[in-house]
Biopython code that builds the backbone (N, CA, C, O; Angstrom):
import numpy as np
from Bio.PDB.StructureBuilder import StructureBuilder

atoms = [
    (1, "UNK", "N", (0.838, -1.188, 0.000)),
    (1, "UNK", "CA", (0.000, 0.000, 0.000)),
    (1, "UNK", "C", (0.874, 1.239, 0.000)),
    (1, "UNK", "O", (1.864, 1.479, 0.691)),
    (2, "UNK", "N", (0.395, 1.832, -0.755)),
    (2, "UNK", "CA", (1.666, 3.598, -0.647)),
    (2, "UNK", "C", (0.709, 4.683, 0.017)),
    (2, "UNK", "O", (-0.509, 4.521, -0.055)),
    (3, "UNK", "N", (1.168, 5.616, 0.563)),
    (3, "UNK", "CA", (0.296, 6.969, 0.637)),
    (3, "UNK", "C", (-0.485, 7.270, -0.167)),
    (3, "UNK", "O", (-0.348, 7.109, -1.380)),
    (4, "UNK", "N", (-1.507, 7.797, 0.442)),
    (4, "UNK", "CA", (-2.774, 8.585, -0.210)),
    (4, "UNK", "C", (-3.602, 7.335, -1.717)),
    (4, "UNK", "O", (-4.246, 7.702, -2.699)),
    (5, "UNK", "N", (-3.234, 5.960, -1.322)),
    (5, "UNK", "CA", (-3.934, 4.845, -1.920)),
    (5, "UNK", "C", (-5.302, 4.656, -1.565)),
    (5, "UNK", "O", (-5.440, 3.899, -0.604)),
    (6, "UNK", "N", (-6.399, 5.134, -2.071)),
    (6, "UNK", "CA", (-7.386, 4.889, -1.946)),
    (6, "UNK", "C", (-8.167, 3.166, -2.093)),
    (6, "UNK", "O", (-9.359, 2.913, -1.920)),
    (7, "UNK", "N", (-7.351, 2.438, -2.361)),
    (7, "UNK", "CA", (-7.782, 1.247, -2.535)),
    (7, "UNK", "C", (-8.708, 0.705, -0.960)),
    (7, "UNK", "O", (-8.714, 1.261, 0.138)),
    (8, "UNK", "N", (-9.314, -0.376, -1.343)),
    (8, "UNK", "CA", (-9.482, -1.130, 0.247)),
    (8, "UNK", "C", (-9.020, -1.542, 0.885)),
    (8, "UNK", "O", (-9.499, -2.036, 1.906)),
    (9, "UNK", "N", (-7.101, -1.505, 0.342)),
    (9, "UNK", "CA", (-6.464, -2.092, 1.284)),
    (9, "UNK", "C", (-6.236, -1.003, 2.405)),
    (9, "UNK", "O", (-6.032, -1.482, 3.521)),
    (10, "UNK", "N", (-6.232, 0.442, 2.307)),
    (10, "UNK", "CA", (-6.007, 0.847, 2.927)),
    (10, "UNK", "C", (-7.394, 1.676, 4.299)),
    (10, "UNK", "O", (-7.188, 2.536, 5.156)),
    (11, "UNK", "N", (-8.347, 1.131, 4.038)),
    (11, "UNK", "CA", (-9.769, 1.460, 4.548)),
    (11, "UNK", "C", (-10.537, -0.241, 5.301)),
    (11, "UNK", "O", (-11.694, -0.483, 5.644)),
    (12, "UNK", "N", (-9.661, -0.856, 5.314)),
    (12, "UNK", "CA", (-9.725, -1.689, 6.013)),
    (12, "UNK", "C", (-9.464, -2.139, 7.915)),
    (12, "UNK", "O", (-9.718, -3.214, 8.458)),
    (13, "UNK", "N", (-8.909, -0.915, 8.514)),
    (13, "UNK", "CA", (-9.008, -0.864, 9.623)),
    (13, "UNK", "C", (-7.510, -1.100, 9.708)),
    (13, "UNK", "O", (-7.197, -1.330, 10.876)),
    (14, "UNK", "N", (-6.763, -1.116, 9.106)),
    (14, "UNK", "CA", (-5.140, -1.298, 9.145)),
    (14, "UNK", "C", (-4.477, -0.416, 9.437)),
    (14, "UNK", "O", (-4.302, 0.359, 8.497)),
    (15, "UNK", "N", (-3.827, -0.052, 10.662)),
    (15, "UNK", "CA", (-3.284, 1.782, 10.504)),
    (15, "UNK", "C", (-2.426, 2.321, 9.201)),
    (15, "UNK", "O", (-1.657, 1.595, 8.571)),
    (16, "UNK", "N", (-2.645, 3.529, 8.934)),
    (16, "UNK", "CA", (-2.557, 3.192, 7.673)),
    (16, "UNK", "C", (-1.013, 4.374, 8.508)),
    (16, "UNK", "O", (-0.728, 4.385, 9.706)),
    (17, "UNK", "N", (-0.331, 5.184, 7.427)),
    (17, "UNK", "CA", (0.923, 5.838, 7.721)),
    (17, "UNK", "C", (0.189, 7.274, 8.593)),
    (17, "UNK", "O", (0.638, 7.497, 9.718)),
    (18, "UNK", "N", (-0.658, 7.987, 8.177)),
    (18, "UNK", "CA", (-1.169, 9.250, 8.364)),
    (18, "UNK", "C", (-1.620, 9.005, 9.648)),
    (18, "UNK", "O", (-1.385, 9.682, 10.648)),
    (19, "UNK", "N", (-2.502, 7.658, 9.532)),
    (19, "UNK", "CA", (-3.676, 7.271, 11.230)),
    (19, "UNK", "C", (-2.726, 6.996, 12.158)),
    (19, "UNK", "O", (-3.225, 7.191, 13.267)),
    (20, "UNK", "N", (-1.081, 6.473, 12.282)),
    (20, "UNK", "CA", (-0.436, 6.134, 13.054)),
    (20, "UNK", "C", (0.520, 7.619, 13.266)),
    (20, "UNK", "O", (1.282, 7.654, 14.231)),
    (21, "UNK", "N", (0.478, 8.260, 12.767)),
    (21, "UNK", "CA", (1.170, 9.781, 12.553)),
    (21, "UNK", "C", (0.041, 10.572, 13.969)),
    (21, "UNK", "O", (0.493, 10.794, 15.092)),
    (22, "UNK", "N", (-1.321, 10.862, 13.590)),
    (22, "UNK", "CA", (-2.206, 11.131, 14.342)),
    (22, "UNK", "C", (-2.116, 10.526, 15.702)),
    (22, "UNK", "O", (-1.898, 11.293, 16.639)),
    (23, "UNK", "N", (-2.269, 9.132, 15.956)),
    (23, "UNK", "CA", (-2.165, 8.696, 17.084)),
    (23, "UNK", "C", (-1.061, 8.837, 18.478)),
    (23, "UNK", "O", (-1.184, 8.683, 19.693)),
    (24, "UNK", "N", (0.302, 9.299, 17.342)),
    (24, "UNK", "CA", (1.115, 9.849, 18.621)),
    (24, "UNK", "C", (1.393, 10.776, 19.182)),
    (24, "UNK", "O", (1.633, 11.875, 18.682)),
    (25, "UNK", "N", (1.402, 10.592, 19.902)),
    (25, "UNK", "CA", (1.862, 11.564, 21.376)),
    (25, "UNK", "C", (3.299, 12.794, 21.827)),
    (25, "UNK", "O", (4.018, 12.613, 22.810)),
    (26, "UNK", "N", (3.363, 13.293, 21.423)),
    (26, "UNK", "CA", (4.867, 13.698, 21.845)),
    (26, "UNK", "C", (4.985, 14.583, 23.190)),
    (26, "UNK", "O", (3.998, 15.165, 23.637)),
    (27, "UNK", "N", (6.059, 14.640, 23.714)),
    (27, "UNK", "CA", (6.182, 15.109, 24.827)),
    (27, "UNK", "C", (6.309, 16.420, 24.494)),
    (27, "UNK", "O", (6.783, 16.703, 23.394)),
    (28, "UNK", "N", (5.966, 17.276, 25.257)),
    (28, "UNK", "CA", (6.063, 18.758, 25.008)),
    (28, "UNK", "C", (7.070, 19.131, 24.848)),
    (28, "UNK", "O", (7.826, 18.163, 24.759)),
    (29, "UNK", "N", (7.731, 20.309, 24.721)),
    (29, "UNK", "CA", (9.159, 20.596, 25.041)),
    (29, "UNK", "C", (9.549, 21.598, 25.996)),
    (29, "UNK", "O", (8.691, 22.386, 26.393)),
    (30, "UNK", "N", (10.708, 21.669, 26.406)),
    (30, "UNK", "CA", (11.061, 21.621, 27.926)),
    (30, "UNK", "C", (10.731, 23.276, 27.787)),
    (30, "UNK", "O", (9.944, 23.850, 28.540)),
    (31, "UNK", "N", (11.484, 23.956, 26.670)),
    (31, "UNK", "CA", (11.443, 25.055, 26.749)),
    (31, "UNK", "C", (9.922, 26.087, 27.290)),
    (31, "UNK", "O", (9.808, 27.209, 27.785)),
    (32, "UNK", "N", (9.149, 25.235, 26.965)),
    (32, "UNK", "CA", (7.592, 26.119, 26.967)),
    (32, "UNK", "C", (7.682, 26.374, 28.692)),
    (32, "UNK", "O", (7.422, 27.398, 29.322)),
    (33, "UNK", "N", (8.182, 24.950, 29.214)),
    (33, "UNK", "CA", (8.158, 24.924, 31.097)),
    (33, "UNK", "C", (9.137, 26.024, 31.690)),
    (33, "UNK", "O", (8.905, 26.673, 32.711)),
    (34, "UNK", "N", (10.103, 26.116, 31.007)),
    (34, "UNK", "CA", (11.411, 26.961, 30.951)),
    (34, "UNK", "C", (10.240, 28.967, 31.204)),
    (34, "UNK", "O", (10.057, 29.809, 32.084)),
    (35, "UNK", "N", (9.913, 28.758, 30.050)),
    (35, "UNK", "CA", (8.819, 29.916, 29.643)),
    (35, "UNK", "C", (7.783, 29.972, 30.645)),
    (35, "UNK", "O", (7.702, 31.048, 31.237)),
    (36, "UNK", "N", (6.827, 28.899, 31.033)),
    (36, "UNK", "CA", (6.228, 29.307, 31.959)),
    (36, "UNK", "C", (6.489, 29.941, 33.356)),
    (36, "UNK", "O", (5.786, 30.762, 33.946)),
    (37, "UNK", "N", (7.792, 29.310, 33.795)),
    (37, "UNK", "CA", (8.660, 29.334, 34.894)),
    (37, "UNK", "C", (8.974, 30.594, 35.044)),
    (37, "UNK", "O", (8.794, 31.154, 36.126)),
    (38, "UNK", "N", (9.550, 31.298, 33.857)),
    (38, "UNK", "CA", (10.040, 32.846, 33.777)),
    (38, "UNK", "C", (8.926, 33.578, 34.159)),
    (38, "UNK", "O", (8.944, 34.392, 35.083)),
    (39, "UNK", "N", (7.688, 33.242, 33.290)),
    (39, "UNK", "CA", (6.968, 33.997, 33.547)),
    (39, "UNK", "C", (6.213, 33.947, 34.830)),
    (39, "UNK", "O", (5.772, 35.060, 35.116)),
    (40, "UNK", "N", (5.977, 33.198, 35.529)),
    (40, "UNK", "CA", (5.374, 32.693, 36.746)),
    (40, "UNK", "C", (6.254, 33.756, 37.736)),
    (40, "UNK", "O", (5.561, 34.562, 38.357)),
    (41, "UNK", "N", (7.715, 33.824, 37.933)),
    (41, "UNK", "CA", (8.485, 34.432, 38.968)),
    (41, "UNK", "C", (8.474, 35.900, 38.363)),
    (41, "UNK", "O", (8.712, 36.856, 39.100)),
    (42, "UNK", "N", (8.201, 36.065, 37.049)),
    (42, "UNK", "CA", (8.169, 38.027, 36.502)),
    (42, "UNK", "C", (6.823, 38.529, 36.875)),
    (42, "UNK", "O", (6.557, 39.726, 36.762)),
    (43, "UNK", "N", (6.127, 37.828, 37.229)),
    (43, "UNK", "CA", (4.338, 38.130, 38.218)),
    (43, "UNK", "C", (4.730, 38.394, 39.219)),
    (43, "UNK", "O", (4.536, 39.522, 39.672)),
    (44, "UNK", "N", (5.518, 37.308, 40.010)),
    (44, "UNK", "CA", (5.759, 37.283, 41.213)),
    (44, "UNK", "C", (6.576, 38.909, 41.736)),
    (44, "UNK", "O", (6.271, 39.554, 42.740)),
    (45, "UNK", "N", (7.585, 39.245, 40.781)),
    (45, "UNK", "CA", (8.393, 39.957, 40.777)),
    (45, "UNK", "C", (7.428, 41.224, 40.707)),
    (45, "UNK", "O", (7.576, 41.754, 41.808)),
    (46, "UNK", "N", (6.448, 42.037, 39.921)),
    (46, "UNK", "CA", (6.144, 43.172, 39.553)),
    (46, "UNK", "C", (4.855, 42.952, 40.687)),
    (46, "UNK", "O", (4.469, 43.974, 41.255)),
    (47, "UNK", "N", (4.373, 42.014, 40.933)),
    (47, "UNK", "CA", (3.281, 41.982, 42.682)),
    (47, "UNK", "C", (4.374, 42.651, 43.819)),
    (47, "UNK", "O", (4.092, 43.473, 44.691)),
    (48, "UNK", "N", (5.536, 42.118, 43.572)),
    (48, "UNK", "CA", (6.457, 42.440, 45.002)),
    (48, "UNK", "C", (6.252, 44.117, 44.683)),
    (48, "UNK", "O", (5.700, 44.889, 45.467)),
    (49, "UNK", "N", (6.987, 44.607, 42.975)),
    (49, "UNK", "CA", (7.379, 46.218, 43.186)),
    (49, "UNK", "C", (6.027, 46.750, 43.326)),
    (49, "UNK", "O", (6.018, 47.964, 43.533)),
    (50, "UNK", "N", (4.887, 46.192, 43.274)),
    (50, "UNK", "CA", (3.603, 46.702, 43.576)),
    (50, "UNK", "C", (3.517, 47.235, 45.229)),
    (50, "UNK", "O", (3.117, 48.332, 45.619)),
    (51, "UNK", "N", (3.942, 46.278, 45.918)),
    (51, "UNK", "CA", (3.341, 46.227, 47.125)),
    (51, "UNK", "C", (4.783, 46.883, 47.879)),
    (51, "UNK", "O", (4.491, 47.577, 48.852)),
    (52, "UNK", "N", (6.023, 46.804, 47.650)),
    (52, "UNK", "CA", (6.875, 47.437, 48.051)),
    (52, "UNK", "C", (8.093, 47.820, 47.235)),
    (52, "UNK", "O", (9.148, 47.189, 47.301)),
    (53, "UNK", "N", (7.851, 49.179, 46.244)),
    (53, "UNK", "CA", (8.813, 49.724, 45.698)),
    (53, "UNK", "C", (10.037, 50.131, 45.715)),
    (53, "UNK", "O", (10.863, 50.191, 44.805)),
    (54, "UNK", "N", (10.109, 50.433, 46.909)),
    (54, "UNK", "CA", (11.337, 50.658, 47.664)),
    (54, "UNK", "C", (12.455, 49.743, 47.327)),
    (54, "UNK", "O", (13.538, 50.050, 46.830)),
    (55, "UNK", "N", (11.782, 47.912, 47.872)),
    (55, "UNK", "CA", (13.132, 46.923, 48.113)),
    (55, "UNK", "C", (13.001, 46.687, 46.590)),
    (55, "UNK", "O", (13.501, 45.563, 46.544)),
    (56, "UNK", "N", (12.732, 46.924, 45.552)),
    (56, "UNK", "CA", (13.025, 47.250, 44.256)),
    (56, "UNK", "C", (14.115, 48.017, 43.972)),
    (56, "UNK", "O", (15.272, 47.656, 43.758)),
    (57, "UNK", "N", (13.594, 49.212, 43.991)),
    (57, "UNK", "CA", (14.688, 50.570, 43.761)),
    (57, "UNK", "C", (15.865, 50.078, 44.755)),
    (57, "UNK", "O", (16.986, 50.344, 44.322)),
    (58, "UNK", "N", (15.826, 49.283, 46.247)),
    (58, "UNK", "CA", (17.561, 48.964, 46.387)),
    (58, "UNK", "C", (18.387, 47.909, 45.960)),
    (58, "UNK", "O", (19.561, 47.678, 46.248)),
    (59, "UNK", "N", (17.264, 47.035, 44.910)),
    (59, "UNK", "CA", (18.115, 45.825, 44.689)),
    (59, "UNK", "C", (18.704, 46.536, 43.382)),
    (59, "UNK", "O", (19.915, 46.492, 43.164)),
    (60, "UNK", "N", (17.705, 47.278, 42.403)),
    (60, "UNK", "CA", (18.288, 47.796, 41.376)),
    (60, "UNK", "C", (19.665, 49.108, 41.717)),
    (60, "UNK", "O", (20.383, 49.496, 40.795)),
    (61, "UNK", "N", (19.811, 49.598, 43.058)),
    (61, "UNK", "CA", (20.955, 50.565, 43.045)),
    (61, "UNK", "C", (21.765, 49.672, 43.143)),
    (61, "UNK", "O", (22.485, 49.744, 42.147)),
    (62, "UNK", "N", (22.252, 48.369, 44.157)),
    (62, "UNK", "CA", (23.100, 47.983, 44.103)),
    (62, "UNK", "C", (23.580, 46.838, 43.480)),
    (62, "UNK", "O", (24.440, 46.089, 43.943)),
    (63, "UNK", "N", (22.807, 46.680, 42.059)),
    (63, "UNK", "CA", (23.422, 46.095, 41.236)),
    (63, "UNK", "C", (24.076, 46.985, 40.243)),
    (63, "UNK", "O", (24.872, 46.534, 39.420)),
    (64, "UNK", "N", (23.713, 48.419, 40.314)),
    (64, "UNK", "CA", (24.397, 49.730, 39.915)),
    (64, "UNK", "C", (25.622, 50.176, 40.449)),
    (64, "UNK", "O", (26.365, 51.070, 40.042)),
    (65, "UNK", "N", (25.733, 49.357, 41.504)),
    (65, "UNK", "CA", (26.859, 50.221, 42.214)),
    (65, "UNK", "C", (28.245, 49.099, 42.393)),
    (65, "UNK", "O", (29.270, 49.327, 43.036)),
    (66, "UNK", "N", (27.989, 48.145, 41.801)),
    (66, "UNK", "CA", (29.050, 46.678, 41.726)),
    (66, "UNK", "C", (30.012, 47.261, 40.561)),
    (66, "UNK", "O", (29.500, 47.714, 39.538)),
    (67, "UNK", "N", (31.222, 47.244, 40.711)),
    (67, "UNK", "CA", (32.082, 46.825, 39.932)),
    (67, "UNK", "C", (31.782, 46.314, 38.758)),
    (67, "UNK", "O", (32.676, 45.909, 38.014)),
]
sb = StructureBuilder()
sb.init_structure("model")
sb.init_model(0)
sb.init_chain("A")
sb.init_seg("    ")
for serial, (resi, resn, name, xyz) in enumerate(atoms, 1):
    if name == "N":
        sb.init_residue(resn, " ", resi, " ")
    sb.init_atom(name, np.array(xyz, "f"), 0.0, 1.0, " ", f" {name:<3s}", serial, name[0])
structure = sb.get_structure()
């Protein structure tokens, strides 16, 4: 049987190349978790300068003020 064979051999309940293509699964990739992760702690981060601006403005001076 080849691709896109309309015959009965391929409508016979046999997985055909495309139906076994469909059926799998792949694992996500890591990067998207990587991405969620960033973004999950940059919420976390702009709630903190929400609620206290201050320990913002001193983490940003003294990474200004390092060598």
């Amino acid at each position: 049987m080849q691709i896109g064979d309309d015959s009965e051999e391929g409508r016979s309940g046999e997985p055909t190349l495309a139906d076994d293509d469909a059926s799998r699964t792949y694992p996500k990739p890591k990067r998207q978790r990587k991405s969620s992760a960033y973004e999950d702690h940059l919420a976390e981060l702009r709630e903190m300068a929400q609620e206290d601006p201050r320990m913002i403005a001193m983490i940003v001076r003294s990474w200004m003020n390092k060598p």
